[in-house]
C-alpha positions as CSV (number, residue, x, y, z in Angstrom):
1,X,0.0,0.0,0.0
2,X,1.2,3.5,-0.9
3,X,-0.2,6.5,0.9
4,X,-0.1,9.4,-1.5
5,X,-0.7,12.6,0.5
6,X,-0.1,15.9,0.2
7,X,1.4,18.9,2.3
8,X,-1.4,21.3,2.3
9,X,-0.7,24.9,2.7
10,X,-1.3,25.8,6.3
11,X,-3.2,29.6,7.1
12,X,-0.8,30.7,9.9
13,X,-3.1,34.4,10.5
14,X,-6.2,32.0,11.0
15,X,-3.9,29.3,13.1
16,X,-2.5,32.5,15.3
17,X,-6.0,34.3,15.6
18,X,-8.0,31.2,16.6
19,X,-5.5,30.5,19.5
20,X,-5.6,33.2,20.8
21,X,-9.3,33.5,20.7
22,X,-9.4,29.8,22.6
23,X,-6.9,31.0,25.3
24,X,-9.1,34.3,26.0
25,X,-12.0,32.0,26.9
26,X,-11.8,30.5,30.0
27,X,-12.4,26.6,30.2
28,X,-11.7,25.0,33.3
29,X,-12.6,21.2,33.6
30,X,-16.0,21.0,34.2
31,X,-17.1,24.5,32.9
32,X,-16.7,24.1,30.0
33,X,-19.7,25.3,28.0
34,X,-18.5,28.7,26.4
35,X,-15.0,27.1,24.5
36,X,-17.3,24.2,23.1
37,X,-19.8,27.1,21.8
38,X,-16.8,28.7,20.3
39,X,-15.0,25.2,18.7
40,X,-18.6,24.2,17.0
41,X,-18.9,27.7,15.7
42,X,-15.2,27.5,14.2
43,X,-16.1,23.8,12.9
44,X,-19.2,24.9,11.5
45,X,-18.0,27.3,9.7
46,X,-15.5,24.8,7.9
47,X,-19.1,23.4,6.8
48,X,-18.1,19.9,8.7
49,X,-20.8,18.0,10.2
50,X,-20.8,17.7,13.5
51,X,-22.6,16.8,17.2
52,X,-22.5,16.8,20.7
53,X,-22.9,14.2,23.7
54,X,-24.9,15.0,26.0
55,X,-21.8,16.0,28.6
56,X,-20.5,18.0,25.6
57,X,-17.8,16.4,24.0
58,X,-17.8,17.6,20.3
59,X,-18.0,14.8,17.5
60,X,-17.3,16.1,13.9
61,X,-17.0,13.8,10.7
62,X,-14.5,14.1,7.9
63,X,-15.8,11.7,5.4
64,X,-13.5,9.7,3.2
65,X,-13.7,6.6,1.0
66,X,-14.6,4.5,3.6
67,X,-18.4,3.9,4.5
68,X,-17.4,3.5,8.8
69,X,-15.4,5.8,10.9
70,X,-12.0,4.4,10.9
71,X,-9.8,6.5,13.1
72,X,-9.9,9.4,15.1
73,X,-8.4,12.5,16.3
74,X,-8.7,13.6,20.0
75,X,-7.7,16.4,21.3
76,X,-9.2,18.6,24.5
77,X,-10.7,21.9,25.3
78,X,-10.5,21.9,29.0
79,X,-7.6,23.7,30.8
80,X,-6.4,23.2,34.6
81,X,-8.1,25.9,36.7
82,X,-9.4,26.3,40.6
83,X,-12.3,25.6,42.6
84,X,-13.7,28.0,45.7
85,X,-13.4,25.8,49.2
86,X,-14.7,28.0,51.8
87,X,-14.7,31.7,51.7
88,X,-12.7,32.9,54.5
89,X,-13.7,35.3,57.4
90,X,-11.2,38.2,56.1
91,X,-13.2,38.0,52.6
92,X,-10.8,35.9,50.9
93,X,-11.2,32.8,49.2
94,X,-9.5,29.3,50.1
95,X,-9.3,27.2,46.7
96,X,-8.4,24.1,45.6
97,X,-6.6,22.7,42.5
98,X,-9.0,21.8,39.4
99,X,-6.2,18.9,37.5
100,X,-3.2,18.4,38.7
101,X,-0.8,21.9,39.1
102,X,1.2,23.8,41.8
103,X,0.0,26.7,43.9
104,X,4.1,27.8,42.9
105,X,2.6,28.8,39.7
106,X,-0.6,30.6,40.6
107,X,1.0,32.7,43.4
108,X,0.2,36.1,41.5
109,X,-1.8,34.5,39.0
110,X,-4.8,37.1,37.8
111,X,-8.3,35.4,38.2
112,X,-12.2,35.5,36.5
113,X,-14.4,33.8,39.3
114,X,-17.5,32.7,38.1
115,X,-21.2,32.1,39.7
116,X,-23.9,30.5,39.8
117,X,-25.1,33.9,38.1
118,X,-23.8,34.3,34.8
119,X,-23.9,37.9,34.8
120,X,-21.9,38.3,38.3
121,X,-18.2,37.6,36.9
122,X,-15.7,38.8,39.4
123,X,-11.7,39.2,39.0
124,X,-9.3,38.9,41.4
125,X,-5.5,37.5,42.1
126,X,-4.1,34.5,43.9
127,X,-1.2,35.7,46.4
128,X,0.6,34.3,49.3
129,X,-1.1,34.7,52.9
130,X,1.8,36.6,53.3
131,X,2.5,38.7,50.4
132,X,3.6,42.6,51.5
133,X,7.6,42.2,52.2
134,X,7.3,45.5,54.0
135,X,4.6,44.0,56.8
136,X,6.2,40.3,57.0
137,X,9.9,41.0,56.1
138,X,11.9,37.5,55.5
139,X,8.7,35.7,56.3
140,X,7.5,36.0,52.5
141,X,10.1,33.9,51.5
142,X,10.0,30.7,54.4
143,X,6.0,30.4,54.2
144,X,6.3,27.6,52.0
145,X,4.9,26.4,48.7
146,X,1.2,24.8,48.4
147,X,-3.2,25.4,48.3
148,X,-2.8,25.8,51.9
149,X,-0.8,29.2,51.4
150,X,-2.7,30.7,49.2
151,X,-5.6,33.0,48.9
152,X,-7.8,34.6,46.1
153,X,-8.3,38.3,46.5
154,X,-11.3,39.8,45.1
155,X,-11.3,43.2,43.2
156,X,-14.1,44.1,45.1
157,X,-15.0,46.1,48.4
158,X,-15.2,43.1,50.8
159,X,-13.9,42.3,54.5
160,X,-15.5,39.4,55.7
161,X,-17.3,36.2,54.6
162,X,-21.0,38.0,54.3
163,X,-19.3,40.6,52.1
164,X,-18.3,37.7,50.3
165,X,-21.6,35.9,49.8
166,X,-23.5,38.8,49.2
167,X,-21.5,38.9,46.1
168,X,-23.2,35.6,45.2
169,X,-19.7,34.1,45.3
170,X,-20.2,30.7,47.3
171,X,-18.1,26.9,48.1
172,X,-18.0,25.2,44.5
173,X,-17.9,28.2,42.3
174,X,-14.9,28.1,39.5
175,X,-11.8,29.9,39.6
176,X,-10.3,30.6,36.4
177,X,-6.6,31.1,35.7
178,X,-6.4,34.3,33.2
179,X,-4.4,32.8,29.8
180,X,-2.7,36.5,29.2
181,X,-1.4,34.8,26.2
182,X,1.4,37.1,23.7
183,X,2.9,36.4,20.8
184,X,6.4,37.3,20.5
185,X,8.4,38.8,17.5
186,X,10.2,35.6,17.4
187,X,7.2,33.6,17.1
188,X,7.5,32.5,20.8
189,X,3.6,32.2,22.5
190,X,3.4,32.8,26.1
191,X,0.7,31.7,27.5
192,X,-1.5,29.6,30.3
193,X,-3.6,26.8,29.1
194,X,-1.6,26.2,25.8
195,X,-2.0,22.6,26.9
196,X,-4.3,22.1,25.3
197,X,-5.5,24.9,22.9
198,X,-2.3,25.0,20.7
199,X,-3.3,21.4,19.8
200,X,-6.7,22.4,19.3
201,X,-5.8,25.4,17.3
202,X,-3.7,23.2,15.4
203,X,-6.4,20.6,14.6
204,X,-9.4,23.2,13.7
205,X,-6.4,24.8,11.4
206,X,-5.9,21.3,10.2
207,X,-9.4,20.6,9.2
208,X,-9.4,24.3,7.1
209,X,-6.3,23.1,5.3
210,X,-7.8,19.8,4.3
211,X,-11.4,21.8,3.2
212,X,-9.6,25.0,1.6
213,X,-7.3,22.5,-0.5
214,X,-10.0,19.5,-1.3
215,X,-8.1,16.7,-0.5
216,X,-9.1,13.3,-0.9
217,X,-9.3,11.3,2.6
218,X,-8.5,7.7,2.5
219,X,-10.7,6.9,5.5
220,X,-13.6,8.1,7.1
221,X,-11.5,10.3,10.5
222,X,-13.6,11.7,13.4
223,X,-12.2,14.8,15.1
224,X,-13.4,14.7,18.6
225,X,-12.8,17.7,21.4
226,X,-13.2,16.3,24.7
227,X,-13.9,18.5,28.3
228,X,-12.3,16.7,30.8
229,X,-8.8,15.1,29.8
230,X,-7.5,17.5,33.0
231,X,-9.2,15.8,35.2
232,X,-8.6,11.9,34.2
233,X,-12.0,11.3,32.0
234,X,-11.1,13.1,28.5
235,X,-12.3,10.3,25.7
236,X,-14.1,8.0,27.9
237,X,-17.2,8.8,25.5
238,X,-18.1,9.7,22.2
239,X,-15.8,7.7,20.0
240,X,-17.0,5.8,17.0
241,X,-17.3,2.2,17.2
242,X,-15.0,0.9,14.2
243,X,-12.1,2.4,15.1
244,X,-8.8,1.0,14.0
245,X,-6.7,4.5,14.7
246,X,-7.0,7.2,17.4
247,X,-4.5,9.8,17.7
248,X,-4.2,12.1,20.9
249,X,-2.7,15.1,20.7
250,X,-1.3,17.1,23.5
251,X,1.7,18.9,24.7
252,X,5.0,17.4,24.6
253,X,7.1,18.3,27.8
254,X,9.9,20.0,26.8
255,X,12.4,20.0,30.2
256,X,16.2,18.4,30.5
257,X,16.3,14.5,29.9
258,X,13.4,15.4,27.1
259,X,13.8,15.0,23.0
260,X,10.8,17.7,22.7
261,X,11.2,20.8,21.7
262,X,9.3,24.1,20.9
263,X,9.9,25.0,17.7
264,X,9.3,20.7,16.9
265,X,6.2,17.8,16.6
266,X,6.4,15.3,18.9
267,X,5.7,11.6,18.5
268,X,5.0,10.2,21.9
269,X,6.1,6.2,22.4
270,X,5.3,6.2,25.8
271,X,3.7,7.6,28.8
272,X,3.0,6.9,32.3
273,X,0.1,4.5,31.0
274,X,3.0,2.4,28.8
275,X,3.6,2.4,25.0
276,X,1.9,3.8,22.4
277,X,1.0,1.9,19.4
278,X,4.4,0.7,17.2
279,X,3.2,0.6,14.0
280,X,1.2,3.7,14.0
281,X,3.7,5.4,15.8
282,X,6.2,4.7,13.6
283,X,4.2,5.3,10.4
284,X,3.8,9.3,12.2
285,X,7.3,9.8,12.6
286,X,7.6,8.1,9.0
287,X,4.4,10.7,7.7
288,X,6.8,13.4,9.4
289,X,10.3,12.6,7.0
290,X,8.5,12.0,3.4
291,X,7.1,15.5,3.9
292,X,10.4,17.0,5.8
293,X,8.5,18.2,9.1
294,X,10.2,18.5,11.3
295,X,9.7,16.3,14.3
296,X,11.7,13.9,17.0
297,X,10.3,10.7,19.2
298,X,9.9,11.4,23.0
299,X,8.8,9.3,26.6
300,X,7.2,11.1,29.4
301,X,7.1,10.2,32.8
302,X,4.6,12.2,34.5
303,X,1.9,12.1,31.5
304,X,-0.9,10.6,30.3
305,X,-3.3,11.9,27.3
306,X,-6.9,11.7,26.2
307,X,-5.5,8.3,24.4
308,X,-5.4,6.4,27.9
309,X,-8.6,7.0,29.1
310,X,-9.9,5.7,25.7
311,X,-7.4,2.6,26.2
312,X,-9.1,2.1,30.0
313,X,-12.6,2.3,28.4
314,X,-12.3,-0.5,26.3
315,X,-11.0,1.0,23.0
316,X,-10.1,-1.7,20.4
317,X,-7.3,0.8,18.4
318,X,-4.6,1.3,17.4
319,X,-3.3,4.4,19.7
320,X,-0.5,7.0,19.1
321,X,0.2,10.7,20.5
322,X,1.3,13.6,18.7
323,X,2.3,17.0,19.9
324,X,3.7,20.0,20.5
325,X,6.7,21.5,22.3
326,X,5.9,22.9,25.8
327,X,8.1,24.9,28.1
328,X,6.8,25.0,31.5
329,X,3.6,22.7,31.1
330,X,0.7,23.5,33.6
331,X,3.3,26.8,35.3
332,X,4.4,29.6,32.9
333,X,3.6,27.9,29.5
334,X,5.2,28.4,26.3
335,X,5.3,26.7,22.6
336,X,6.8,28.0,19.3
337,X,4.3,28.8,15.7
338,X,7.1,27.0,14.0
339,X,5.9,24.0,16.1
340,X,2.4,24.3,16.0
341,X,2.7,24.5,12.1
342,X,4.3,21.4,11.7
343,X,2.1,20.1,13.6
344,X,-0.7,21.0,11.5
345,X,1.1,20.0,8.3
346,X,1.2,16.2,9.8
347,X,-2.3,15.8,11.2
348,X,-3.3,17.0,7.7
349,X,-1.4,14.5,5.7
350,X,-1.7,11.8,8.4
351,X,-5.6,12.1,7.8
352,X,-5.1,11.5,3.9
353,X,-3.0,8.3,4.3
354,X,-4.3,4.9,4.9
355,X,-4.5,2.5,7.6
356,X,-1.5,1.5,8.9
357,X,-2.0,-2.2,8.2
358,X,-5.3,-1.3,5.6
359,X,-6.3,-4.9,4.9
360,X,-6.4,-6.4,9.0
361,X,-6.9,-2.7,10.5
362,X,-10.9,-2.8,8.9
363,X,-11.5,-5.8,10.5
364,X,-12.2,-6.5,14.1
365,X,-10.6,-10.3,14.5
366,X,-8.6,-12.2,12.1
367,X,-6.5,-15.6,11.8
368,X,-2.5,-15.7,12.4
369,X,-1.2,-16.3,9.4
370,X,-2.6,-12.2,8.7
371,X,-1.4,-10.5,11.6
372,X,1.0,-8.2,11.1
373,X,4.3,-9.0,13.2
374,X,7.6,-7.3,13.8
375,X,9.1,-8.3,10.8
376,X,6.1,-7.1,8.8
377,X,6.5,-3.0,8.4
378,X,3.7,-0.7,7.3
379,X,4.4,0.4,3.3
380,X,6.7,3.9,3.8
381,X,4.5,6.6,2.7
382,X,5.0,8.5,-0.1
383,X,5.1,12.5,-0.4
384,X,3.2,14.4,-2.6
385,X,0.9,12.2,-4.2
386,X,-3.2,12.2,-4.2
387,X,-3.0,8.9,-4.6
388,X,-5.8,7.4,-2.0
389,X,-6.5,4.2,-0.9
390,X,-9.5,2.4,-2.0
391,X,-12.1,1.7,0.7
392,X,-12.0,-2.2,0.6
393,X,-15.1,-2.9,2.9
């Protein structure tokens, strides 16, 4: 099998003004309504059919040769964030961690806290219970580092916990990190919550390239956005049944010890939940060289994607994780456009090829003598060519 495919041009203005567009809405795991509003708008104006699940996850269709949804895309919309645990007698706000993230990197951190009234929207900023160096001298820096420290302070004329709750503020209501997201003139982009809106910014910029160019897909892809991959449960739901493929995409943790870089794609071979898929992972990083993007193999310790959660469900996929170079993930974020475009380029000629294995991938079971081992490599794909596979049942 040869997987013709070609290397669409990619819209960098729309790629640049749709991130930052995600990172100015808040979308904290479980409040998540307003960036789903704003991804099916994007989507639907793309003209690609789409739904939701009753939680919200977002399914869209990208139909291809074959008559069944073959593989998928998954990426997620929901960003780490806080929670309100008990507003305090001095008319401060204890909070707690939504995901997993440090109180080291919200110390300072300007806020939106959110209601149960949707019209009563408050800001504020997390700081240290001891924060004025000229009251608590030394003290600032021995306090120590964690939720217990901390405090939210609202921009708003309160004193005590009644001031508090007159505001309508109350235990349970969100706390959202503010994104404050820039754009350097070296194409650096600064940013909270980059994990995970560059990837989605790079898939919704994927699916334009693919419509603005007409290209052929081999198989039938669904692109699903899930809500609450901070939080353990990201594509639990919503997949399509016949799935031989699903790709996560994510950050890639760019730190010392780590391959990933800014300015690079990833191809993730394993994560805290074991290895990704060889074949398919492979055939990415393969995808990646025919069309000279850019891109290196990485394993991460202290990780795990919307791809496990789909594993733990049940899933009967291949599974593989692509992504992009993050500085700093879930503390003072940052990625590279360089990055994010090659990114783009290889989910959009990954979604042309074929199957990995196209003949045993379509079906669910087969005999022995057909499984594909070791020895037996995926056809190397071949670069620009609109060549597509034919759908074979």
């Amino acid at each position: 099998m040869a997987a013709g495919t070609v290397d669409a041009p990619v819209d960098v203005e729309y790629l640049t003004a749709t991130l930052m567009e995600l990172l100015r809405t808040p979308s904290p795991s479980g409040r998540t309504d307003a960036v789903m509003q704003l991804v099916g708008q994007r989507i639907e104006a793309l003209g690609v059919p789409f739904d939701l699940t009753r939680r919200g996850i977002l399914r869209a269709t990208l139909r291809g040769r074959t008559d069944v949804v073959r593989r998928a895309v998954v990426v997620h919309a929901d960003t780490i964030g806080l929670m309100v645990k008990r507003v305090k007698d001095n008319g401060r706000l204890e909070v707690v961690p939504v995901g997993s993230h440090s109180a080291r990197f919200s110390e300072g951190a300007h806020v939106t806290i959110f209601t149960d009234d949707f019209d009563a929207v408050y800001t504020g900023t997390v700081l240290p219970l001891k924060s004025s160096g000229h009251t608590f001298g030394d003290e600032i820096d021995t306090q120590g580092v964690g939720w217990e420290v901390v405090e939210v302070r609202i921009d708003e004329p309160v004193g005590t916990a009644a001031d508090v709750r007159a505001l309508g503020v109350e235990v349970g209501d969100f706390v959202a990190l503010d994104a404050a997201p820039q754009i350097t003139r070296a194409g650096y982009v600064k940013s909270r919550h980059l994990d995970d809106k560059a990837g989605l910014a790079a898939c919704l910029t994927a699916l334009k390239a693919l419509r603005d160019a007409d290209l052929p897909l081999a198989v039938t892809a669904q692109f699903l956005v899930t809500i609450g991959e901070e939080v353990g449960f990201g594509a639990t739901h919503g997949l399509a049944p016949d799935l031989a493929e699903l790709v996560a995409v994510d950050n890639a943790v760019v730190a010392e010890g780590q391959t990933s870089r800014e300015d690079l794609v990833s191809v993730g071979m394993l994560d805290m939940t074991g290895p990704f898929d060889y074949h398919l992972s492979r055939r990415l990083h393969a995808l990646a060289r025919a069309h000279g993007i850019p891109a290196v193999r990485d394993v991460y310790r202290h990780y795990r994607s919307d791809a496990a959660p789909a594993l733990e469900a049940g899933m009967e996929a291949r599974a593989a994780l692509l992504g992009f170079g993050l500085e700093s993930s879930h503390g003072h974020e940052r990625t590279h456009l360089d990055g994010l475009v090659g990114l783009t380029r290889l989910l959009v000629v990954y979604l042309q090829s074929g199957l990995t294995f196209d003949e045993w991938d379509r079906a669910e079971h087969g005999d022995l003598a057909d499984f594909p081992s070791d020895s037996v490599q995926p056809a190397q794909p071949e670069p620009l060519d609109r060549t597509v596979v034919p759908d074979r049942g």
